[in-house]
C-alpha positions in Angstrom: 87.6 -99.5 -24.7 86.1 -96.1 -23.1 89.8 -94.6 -23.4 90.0 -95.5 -27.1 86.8 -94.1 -28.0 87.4 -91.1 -25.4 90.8 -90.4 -27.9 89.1 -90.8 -31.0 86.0 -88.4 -29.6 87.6 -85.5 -28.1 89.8 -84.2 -31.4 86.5 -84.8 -33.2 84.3 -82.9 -30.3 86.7 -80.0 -30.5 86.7 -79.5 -33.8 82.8 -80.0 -34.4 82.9 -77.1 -31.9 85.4 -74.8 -33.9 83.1 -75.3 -37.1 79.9 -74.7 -35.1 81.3 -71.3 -33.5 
């Protein structure tokens, strides 16, 4: 279950990131 969310949360981390900087 912590994999699936980890693959789910890390495109959406990186891109949170992009729009931030």
């Amino acid at each position: 279950m912590q994999g699936g969310t980890d693959l789910i949360l890390t495109p959406v981390n990186w891109l949170t990131n992009l729009t931030n900087n």
